[in-house]
C-alpha positions as CSV (number, residue, x, y, z in Angstrom):
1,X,8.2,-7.2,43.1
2,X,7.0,-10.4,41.6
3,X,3.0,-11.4,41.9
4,X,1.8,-14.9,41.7
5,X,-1.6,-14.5,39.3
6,X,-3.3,-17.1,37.3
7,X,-3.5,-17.0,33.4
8,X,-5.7,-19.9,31.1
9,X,-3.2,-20.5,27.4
10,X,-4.1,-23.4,25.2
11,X,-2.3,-26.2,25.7
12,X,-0.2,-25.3,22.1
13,X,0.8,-21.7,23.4
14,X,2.2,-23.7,26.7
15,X,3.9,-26.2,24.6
16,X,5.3,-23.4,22.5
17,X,6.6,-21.6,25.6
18,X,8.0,-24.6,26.8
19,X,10.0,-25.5,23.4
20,X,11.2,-21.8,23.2
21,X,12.4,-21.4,26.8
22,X,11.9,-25.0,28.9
23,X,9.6,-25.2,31.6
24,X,11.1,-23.9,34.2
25,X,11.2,-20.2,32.8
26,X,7.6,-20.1,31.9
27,X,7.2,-16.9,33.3
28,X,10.2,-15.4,32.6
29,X,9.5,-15.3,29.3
30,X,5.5,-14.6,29.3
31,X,7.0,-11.4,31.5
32,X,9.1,-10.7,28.5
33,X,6.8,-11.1,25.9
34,X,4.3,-8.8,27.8
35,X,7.0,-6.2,27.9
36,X,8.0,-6.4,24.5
37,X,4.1,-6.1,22.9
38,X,3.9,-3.1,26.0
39,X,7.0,-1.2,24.5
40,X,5.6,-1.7,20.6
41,X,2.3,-0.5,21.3
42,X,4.3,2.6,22.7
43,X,6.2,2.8,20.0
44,X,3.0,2.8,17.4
45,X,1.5,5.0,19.5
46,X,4.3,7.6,19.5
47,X,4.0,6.5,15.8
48,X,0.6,7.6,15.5
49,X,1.1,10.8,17.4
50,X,4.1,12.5,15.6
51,X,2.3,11.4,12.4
52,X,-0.8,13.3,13.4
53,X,1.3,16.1,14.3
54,X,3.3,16.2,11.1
55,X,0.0,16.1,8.8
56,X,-1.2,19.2,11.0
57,X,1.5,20.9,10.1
58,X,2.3,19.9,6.6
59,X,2.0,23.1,5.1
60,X,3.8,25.1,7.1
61,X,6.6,22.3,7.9
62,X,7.1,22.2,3.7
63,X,7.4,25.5,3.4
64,X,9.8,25.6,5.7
65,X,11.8,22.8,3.7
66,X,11.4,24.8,0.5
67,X,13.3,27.6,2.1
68,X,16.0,25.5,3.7
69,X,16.4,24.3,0.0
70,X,16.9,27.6,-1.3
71,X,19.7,28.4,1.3
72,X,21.3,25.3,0.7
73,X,21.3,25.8,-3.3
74,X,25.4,25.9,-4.7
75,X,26.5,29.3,-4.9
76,X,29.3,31.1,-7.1
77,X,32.3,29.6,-5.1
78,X,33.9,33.1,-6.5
79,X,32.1,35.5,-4.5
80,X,33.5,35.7,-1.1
C-alpha cells in the first residue's frame, strides 16, 4: 500500500531525479533508491556479522583448514 508523505530535497537532488527518471516517476525512483541503500546496509551488516563471527573463531576454524589440507595432500596413486 502506497502512503502520500512529505520529504524537503534541494532543488539539485530534484533536478537530478528528474534528469535520471523525468518527472512524472519522482517517487518511483526515490522508492527505489530507499530500497536499494535498505538492502546494502543489510548486506554490510550481514558483512559485519559473519566477519565477527569468523574472527571469533579463527583458531579453531584454521585448524580445521590445516587438517582438511593434510587429507587433501596427493597420495601414492599405487596404493590401492
Amino acid at each position: 500500500m502506497k502512503v502520500k508523505t512529505s520529504i524537503s530535497l534541494s532543488e539539485e537532488v530534484l533536478r537530478e531525479i528528474d534528469r535520471h527518471s523525468g518527472a512524472s516517476n519522482r517517487s518511483a525512483f526515490i522508492e527505489e533508491a530507499v530500497w536499494e541503500r535498505i538492502q546494502a546496509d543489510r548486506r554490510r551488516a550481514i558483512g559485519e556479522r559473519d566477519r565477527a563471527l569468523i574472527a571469533e573463531h579463527l583458531e579453531e576454524l584454521n585448524a580445521e583448514a590445516e587438517d582438511v589440507l593434510r587429507f587433501g595432500a596427493p597420495w601414492d596413486e599405487s596404493q590401492p
